[in-house]
LORO-852540 format. One record per residue: residue in three letters; x, y, z of N, C-alpha, C in turn; chain. Coordinates in steps of 0.001 Angstrom, whole numbers, plus 500000, padded with zeros to 6 digits. Last residue first. Layout:
BEGIN
resn->ala	nxx->X	nyy->Y	nzz->Z	caxx->X	cayy->Y	cazz->Z	cxx->X	cyy->Y	czz->Z	chain->A $
...
This chain:
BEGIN
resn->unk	nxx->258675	nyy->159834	nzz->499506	caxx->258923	cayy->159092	cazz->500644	cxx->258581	cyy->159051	czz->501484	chain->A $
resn->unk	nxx->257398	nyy->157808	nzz->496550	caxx->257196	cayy->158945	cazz->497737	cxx->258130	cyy->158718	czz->498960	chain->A $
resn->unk	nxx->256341	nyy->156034	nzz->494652	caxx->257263	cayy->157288	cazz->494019	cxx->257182	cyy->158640	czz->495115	chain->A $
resn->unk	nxx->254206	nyy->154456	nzz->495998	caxx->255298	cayy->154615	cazz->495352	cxx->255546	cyy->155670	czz->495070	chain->A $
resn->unk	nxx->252453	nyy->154932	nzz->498452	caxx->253842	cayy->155165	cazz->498591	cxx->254659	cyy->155433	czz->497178	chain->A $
resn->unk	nxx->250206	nyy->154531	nzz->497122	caxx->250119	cayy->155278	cazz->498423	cxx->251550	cyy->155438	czz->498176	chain->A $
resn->unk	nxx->250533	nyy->151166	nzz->496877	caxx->249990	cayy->152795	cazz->496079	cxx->250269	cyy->153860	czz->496249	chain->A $
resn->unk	nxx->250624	nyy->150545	nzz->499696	caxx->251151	cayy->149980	cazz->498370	cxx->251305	cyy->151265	czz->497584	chain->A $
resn->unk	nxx->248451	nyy->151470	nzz->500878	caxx->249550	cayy->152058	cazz->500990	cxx->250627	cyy->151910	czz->499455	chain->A $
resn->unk	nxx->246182	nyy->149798	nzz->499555	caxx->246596	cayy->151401	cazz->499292	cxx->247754	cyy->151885	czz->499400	chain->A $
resn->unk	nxx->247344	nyy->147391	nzz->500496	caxx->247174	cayy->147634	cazz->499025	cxx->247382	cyy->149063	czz->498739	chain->A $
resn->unk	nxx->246876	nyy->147501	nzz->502643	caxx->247969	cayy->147625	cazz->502646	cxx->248027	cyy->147270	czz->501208	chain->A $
resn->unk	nxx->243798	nyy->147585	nzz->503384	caxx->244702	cayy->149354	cazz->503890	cxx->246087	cyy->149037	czz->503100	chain->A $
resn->unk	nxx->243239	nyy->145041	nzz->502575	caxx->243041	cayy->146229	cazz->501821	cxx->243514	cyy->147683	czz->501795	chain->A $
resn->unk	nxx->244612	nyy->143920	nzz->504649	caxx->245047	cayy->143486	cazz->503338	cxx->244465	cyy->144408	czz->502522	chain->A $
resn->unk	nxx->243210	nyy->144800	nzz->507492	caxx->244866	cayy->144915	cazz->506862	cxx->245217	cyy->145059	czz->505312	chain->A $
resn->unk	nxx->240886	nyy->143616	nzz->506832	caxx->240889	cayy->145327	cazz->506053	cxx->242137	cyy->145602	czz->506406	chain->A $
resn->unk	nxx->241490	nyy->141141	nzz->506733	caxx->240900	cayy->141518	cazz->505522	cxx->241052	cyy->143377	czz->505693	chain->A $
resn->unk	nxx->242538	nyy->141267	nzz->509679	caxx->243132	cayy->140662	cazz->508542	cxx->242743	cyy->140883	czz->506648	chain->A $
resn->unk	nxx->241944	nyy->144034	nzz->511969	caxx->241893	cayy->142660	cazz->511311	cxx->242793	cyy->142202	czz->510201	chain->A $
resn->unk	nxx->244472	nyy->146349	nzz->513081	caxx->243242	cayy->145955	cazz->511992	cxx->243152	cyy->144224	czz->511634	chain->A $
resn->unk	nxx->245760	nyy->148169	nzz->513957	caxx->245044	cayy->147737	cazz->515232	cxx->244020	cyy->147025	czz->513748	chain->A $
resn->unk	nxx->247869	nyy->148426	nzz->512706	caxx->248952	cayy->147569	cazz->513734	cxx->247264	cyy->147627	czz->514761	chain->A $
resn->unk	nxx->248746	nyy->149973	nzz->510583	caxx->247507	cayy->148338	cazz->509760	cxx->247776	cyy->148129	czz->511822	chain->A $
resn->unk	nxx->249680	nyy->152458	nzz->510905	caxx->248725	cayy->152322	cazz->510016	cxx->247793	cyy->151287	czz->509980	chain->A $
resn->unk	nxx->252105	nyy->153247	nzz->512642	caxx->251471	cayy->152124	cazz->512765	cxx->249914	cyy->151793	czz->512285	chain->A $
resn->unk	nxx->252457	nyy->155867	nzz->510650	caxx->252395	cayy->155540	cazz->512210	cxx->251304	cyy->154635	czz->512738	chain->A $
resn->unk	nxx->253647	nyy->157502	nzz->507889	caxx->252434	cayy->156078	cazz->508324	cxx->252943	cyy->155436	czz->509786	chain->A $
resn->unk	nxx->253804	nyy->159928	nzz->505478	caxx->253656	cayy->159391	cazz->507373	cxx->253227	cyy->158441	czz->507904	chain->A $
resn->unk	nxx->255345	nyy->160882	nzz->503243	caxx->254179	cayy->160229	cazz->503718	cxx->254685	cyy->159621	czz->505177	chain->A $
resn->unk	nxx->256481	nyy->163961	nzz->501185	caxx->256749	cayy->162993	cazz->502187	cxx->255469	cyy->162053	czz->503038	chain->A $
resn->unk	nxx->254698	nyy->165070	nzz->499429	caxx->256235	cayy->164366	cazz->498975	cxx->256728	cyy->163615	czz->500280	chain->A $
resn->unk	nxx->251363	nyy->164552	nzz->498953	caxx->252450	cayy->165093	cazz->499762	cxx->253339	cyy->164179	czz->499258	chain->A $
resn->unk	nxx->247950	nyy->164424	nzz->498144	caxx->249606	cayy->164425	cazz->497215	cxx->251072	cyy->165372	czz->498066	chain->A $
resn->unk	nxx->245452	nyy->165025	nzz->499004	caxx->246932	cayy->165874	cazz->498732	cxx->248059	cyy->165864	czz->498298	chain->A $
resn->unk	nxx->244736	nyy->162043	nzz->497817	caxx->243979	cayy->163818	cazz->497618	cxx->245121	cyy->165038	czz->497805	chain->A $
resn->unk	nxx->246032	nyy->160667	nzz->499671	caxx->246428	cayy->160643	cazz->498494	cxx->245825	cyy->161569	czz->497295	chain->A $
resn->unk	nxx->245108	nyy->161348	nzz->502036	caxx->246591	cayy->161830	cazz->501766	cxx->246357	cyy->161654	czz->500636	chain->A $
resn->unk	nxx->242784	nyy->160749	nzz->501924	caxx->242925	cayy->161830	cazz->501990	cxx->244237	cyy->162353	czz->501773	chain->A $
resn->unk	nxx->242725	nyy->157771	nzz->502012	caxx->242007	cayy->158653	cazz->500298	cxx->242443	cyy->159830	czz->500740	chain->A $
resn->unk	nxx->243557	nyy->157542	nzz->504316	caxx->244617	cayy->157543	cazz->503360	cxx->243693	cyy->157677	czz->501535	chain->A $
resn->unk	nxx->241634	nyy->158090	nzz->505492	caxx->242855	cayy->158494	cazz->506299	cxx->243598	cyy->158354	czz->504744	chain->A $
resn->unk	nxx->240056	nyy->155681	nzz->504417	caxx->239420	cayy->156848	cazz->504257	cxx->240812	cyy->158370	czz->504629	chain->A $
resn->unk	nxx->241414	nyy->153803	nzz->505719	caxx->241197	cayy->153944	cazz->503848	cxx->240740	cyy->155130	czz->503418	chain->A $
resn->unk	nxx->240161	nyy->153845	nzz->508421	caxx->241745	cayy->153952	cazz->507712	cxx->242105	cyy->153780	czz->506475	chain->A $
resn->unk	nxx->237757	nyy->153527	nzz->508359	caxx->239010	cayy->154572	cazz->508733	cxx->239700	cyy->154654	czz->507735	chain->A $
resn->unk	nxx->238172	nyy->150763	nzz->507406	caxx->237686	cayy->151480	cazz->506363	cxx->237696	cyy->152722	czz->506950	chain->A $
resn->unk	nxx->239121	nyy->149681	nzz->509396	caxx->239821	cayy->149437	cazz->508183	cxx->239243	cyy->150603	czz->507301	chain->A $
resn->unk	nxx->237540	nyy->149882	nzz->511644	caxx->239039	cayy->150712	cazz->512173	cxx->239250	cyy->150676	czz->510318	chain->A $
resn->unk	nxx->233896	nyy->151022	nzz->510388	caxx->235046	cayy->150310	cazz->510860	cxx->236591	cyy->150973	czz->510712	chain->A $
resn->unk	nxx->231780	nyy->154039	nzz->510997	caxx->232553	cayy->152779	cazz->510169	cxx->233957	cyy->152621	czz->510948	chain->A $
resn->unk	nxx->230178	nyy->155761	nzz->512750	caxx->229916	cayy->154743	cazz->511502	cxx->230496	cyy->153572	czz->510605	chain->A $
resn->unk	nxx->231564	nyy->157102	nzz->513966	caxx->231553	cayy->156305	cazz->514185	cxx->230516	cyy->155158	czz->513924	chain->A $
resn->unk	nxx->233457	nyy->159156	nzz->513494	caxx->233696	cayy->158126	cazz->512504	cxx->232945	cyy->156947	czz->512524	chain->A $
resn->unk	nxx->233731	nyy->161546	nzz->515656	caxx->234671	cayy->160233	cazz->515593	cxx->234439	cyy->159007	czz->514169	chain->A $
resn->unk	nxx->229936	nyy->161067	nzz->515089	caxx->231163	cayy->161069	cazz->516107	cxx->232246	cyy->160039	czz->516205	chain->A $
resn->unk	nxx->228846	nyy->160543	nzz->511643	caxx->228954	cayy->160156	cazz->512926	cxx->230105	cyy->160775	czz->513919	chain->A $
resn->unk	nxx->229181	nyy->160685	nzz->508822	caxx->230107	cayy->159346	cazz->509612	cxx->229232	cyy->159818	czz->511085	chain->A $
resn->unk	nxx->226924	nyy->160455	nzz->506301	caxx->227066	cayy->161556	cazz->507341	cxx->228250	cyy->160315	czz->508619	chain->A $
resn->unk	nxx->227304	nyy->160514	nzz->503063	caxx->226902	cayy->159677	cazz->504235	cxx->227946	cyy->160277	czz->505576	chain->A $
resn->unk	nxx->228015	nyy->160895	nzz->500350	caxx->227230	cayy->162451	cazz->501092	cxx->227038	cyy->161512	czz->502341	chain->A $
resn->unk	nxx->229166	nyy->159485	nzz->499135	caxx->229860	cayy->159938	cazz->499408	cxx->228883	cyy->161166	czz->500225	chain->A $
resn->unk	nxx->226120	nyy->157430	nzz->500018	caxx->227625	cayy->157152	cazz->499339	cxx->228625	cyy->158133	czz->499883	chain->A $
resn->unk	nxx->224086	nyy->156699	nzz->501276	caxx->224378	cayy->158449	cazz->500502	cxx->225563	cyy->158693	czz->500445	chain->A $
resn->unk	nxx->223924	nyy->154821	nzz->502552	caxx->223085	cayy->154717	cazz->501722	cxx->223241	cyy->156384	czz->501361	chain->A $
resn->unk	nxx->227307	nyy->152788	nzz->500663	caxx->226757	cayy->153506	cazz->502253	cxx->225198	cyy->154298	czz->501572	chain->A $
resn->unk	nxx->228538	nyy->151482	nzz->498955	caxx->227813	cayy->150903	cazz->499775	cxx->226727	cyy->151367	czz->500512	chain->A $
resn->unk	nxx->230254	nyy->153685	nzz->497966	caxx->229517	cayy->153570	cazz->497415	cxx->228452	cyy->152346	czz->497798	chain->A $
resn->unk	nxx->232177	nyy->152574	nzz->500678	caxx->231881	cayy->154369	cazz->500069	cxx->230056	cyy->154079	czz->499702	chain->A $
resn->unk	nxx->233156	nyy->150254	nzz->499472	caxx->232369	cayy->150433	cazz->500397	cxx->231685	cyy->151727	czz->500729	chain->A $
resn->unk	nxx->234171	nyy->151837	nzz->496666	caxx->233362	cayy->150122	cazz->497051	cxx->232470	cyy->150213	czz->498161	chain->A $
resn->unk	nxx->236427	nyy->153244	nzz->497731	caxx->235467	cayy->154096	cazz->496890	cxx->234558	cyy->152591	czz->496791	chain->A $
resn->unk	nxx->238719	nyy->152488	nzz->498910	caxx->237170	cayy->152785	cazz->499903	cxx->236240	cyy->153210	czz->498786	chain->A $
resn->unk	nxx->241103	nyy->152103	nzz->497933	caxx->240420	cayy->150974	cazz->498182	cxx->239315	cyy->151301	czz->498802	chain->A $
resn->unk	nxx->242894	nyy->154754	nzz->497342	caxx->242269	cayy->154159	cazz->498302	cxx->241658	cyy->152455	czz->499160	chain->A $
resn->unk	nxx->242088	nyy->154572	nzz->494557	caxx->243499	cayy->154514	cazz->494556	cxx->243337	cyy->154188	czz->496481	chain->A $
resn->unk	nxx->238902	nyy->155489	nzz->495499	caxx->239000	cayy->154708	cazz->494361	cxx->241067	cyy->153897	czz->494834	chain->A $
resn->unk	nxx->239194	nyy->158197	nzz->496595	caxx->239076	cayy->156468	cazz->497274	cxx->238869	cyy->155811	czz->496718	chain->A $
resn->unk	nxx->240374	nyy->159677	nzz->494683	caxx->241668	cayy->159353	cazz->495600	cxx->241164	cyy->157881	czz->496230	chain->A $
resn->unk	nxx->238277	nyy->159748	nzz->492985	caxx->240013	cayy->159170	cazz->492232	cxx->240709	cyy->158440	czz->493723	chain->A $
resn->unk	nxx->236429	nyy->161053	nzz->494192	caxx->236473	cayy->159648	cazz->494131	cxx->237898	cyy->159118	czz->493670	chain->A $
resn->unk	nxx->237720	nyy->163318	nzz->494674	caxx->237748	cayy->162505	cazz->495737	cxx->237760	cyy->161412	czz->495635	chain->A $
resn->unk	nxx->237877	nyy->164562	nzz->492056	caxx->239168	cayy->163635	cazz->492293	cxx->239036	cyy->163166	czz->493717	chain->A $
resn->unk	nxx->235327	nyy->164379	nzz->491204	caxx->236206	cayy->163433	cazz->490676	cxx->237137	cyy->162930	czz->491581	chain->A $
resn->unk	nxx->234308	nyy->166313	nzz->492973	caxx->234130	cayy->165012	cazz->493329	cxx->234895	cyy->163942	czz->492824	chain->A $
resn->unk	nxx->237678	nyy->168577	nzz->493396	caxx->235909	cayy->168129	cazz->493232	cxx->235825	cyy->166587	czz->493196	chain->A $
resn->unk	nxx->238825	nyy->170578	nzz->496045	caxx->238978	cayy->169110	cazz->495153	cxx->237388	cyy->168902	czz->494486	chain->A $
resn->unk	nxx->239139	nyy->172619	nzz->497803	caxx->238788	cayy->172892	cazz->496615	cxx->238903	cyy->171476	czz->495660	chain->A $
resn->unk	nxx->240070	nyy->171753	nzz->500304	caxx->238703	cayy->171738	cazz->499657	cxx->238017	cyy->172296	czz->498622	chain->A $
resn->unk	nxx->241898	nyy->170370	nzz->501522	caxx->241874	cayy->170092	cazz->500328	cxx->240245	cyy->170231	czz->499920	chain->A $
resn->unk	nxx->241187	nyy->169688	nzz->504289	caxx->242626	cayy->170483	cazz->503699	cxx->242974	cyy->170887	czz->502357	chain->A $
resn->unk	nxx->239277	nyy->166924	nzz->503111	caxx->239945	cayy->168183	cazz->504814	cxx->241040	cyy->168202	czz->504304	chain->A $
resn->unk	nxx->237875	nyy->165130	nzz->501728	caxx->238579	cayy->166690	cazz->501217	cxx->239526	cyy->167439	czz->501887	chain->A $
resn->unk	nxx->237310	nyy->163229	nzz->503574	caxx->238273	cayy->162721	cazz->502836	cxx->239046	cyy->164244	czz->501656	chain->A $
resn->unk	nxx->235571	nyy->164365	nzz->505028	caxx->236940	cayy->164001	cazz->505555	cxx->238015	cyy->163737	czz->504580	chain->A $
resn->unk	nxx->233598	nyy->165075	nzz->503202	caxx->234432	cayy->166279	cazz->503752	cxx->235591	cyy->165823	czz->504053	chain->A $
resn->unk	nxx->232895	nyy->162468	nzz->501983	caxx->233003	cayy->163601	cazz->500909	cxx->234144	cyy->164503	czz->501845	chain->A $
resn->unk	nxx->231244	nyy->161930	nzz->504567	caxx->232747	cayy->161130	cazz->503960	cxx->233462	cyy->162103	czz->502908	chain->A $
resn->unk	nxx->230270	nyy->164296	nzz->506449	caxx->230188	cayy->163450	cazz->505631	cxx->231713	cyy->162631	czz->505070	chain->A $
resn->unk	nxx->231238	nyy->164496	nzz->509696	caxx->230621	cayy->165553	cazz->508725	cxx->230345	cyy->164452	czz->508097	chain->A $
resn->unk	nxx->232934	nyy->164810	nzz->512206	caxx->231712	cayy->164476	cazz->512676	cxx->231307	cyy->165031	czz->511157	chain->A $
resn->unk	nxx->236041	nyy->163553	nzz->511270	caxx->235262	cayy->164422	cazz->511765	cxx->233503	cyy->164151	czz->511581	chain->A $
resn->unk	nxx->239070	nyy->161590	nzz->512722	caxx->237606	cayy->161790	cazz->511245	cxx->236298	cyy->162056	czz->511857	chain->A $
resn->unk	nxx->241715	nyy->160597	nzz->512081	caxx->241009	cayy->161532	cazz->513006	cxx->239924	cyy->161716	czz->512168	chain->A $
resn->unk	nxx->243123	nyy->157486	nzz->512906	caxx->242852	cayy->158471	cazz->512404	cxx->241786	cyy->159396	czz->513223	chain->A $
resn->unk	nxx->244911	nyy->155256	nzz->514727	caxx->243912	cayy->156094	cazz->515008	cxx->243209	cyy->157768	czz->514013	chain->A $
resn->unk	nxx->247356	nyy->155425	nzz->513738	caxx->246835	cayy->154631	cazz->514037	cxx->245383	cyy->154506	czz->514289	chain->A $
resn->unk	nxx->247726	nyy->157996	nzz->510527	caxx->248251	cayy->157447	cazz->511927	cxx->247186	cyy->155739	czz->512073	chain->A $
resn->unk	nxx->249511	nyy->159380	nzz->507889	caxx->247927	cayy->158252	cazz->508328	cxx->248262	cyy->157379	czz->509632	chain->A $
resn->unk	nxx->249684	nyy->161935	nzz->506731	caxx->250367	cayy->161158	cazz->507853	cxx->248611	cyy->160186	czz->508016	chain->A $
resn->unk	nxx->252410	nyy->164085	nzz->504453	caxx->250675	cayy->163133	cazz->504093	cxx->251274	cyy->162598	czz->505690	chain->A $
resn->unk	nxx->253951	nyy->167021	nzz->503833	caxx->253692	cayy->166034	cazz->504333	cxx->252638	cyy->165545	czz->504763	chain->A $
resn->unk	nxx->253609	nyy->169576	nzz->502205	caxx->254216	cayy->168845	cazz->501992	cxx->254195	cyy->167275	czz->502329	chain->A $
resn->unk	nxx->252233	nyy->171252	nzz->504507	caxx->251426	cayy->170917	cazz->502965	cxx->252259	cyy->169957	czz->502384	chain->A $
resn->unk	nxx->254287	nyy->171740	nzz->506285	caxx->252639	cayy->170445	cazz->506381	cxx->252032	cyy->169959	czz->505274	chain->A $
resn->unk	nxx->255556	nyy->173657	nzz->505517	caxx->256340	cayy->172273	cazz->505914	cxx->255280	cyy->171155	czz->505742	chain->A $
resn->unk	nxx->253532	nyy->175664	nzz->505403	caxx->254339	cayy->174967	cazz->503966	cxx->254775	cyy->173909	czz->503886	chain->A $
resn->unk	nxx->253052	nyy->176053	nzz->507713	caxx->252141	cayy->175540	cazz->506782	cxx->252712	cyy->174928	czz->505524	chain->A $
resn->unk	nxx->255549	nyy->176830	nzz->509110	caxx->255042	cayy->175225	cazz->509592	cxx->253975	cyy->175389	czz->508572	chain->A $
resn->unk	nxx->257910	nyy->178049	nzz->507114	caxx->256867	cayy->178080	cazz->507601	cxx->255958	cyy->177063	czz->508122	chain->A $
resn->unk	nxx->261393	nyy->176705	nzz->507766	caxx->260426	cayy->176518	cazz->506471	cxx->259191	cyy->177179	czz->507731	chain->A $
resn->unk	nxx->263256	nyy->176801	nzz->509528	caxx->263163	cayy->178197	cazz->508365	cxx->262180	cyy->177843	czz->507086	chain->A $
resn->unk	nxx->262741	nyy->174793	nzz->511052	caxx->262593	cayy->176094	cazz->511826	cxx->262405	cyy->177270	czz->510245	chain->A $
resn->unk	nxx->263775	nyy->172559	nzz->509826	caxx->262093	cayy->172438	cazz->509899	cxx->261644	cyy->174101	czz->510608	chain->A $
resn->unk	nxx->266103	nyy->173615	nzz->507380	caxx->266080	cayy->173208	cazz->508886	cxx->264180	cyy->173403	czz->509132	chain->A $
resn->unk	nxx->266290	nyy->171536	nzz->504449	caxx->266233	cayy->172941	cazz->505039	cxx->265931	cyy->172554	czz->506240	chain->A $
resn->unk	nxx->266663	nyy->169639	nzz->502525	caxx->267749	cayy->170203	cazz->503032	cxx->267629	cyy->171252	czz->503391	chain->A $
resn->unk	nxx->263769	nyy->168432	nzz->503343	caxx->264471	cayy->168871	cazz->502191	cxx->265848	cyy->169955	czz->501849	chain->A $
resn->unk	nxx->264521	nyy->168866	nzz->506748	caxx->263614	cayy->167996	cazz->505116	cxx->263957	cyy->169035	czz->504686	chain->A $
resn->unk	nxx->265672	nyy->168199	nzz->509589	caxx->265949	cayy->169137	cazz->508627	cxx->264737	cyy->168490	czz->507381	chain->A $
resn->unk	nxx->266358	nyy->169451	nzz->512867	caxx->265691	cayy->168481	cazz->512132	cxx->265651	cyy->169251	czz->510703	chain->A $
resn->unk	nxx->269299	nyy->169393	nzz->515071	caxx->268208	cayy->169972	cazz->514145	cxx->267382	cyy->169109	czz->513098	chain->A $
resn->unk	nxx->270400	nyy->169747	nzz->518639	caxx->270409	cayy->169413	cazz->517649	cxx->269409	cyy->170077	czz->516338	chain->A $
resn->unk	nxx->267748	nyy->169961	nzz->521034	caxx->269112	cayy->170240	cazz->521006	cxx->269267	cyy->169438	czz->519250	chain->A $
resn->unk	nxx->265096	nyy->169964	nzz->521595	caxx->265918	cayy->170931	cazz->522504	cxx->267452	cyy->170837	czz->522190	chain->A $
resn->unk	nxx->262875	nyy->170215	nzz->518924	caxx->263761	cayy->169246	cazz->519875	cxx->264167	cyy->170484	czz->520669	chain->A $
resn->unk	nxx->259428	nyy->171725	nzz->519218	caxx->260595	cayy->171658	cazz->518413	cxx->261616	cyy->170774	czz->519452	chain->A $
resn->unk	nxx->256019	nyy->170352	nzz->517597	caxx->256891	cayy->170395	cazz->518873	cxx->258542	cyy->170749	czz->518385	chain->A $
resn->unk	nxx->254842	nyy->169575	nzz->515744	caxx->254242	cayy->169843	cazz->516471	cxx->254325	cyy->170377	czz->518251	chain->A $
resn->unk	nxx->256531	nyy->169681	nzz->512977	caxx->257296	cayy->170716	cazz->514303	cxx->255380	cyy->170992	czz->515129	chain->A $
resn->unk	nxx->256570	nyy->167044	nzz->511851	caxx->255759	cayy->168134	cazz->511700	cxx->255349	cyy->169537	czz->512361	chain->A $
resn->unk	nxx->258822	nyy->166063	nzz->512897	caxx->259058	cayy->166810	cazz->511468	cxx->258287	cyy->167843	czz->511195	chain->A $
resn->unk	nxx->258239	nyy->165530	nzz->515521	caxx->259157	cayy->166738	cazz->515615	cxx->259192	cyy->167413	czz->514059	chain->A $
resn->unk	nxx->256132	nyy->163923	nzz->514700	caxx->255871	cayy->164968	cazz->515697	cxx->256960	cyy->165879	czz->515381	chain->A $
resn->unk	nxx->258179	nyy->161618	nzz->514393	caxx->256206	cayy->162345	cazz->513114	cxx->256837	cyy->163371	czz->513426	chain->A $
resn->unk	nxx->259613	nyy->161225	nzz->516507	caxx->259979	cayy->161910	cazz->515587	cxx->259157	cyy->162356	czz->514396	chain->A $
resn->unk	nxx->257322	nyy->160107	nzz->517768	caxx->257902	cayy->161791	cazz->518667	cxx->259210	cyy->162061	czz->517664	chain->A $
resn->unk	nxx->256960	nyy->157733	nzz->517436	caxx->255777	cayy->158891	cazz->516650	cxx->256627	cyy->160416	czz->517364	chain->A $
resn->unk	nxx->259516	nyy->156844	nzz->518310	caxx->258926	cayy->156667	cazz->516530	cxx->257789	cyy->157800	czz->515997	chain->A $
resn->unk	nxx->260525	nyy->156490	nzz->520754	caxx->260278	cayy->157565	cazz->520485	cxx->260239	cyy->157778	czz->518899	chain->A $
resn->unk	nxx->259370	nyy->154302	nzz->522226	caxx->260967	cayy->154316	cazz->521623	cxx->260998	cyy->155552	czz->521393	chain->A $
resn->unk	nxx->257125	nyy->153595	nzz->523017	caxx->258074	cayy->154302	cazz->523555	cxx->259413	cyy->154808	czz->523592	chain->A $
resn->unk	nxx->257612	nyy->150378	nzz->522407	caxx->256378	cayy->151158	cazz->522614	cxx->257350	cyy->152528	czz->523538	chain->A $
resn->unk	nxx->260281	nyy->149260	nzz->520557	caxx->259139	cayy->148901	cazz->521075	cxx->258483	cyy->150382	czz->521651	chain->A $
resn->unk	nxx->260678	nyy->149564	nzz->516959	caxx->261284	cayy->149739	cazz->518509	cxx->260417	cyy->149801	czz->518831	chain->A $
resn->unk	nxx->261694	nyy->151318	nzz->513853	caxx->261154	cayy->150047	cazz->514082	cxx->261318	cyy->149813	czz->515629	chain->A $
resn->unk	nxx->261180	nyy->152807	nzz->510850	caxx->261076	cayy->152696	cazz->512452	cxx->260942	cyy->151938	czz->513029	chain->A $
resn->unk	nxx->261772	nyy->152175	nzz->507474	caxx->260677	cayy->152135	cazz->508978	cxx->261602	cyy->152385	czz->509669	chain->A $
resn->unk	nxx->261929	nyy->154095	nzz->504286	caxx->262260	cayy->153530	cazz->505587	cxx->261157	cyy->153606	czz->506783	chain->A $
resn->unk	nxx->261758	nyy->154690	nzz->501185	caxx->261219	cayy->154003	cazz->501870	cxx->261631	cyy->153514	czz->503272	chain->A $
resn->unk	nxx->262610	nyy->157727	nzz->499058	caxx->263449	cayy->156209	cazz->499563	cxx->262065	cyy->155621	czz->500587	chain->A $
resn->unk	nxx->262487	nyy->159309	nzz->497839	caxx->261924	cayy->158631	cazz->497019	cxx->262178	cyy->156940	czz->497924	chain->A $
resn->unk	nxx->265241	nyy->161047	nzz->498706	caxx->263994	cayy->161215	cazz->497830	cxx->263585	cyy->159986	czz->497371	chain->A $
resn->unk	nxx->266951	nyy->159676	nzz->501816	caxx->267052	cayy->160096	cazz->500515	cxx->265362	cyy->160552	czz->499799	chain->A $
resn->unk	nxx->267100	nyy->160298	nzz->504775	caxx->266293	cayy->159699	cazz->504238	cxx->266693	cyy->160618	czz->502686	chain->A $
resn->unk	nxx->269535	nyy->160015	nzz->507389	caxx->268898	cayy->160823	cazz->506129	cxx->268274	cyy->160087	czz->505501	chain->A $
resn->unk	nxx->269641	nyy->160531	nzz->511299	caxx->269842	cayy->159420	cazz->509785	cxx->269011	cyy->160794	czz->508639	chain->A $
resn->unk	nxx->270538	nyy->159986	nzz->514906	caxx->270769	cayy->160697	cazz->513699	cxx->270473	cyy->160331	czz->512550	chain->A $
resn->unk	nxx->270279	nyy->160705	nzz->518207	caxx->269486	cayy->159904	cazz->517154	cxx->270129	cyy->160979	czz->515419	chain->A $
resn->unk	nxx->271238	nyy->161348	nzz->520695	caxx->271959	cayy->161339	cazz->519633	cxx->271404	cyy->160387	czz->518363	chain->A $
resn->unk	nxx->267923	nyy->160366	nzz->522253	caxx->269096	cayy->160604	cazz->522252	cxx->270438	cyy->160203	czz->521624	chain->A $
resn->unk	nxx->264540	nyy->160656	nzz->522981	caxx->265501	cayy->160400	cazz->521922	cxx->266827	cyy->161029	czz->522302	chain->A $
């Protein structure tokens, strides 16, 4: 990235948009100071990403990548991770607002159904519903969506992009 500059207002909605390597997820990355730039400053909420504590900065921000990350435990956990004082209500609330609380409740120990390595019990869509019952369990003011629907069929596109739907309003 070079002399890249813009503000995102509260509440506003913007993409990224450039081919493979543009450097779209290496600005995620810099908000969520998984890395700091070498010149210039990154700022949210009109503070520099350096004078906020990186836990505080995180708790703030939801990210449902392409590839979610979903741990070898039950659905119940992934969808709590970070958030484990939530009770069942509001897991189900979140995959309910989700679109997974259906297939969830498919599985043969619903929310106690053990995913597997990597997840690898269930499909890229229902991942990725599960990726985003979890943001919406934390309730972050800023949301992250790094090419979210861009490896999904057509039916669990249309259901990941209902959530988001959801998922977004009144966020940025």
């Amino acid at each position: 990235l070079d002399k890249v500059s813009f503000s995102i207002r509260e509440g506003e909605r913007v993409a990224l948009v450039g081919p493979s390597g543009a450097g779209k997820s290496t600005i995620f990355e810099l908000l969520q100071r998984f890395y700091d730039s070498n010149e210039g400053c990154v700022s949210v909420f009109g503070q520099s990403v350096h004078d906020v504590s990186t836990e505080a900065l995180r708790k703030r921000l939801g990210i449902v990548s392409q590839q979610p990350v979903m741990f070898s435990s039950t659905i119940k956990h992934n969808i709590a991770y970070g958030n484990e004082d939530a009770s069942q209500k509001d897991i189900e609330a979140a995959a309910l607002a989700a679109h997974a609380h259906e297939f969830i409740e498919a599985l043969p120990k619903g929310y106690d159904s053990y995913l597997g390595e990597q997840g690898t019990r269930l499909s890229g869509g229902q991942k990725q519903r599960v990726a985003i019952a979890r943001a919406v369990l934390k309730d972050p003011d800023i949301l992250l969506l790094d090419e979210a629907t861009s490896a999904l069929d057509s039916e669990s596109e249309y259901h990941v992009q209902q959530a988001i739907d959801e998922l977004t309003e009144n966020r940025t």
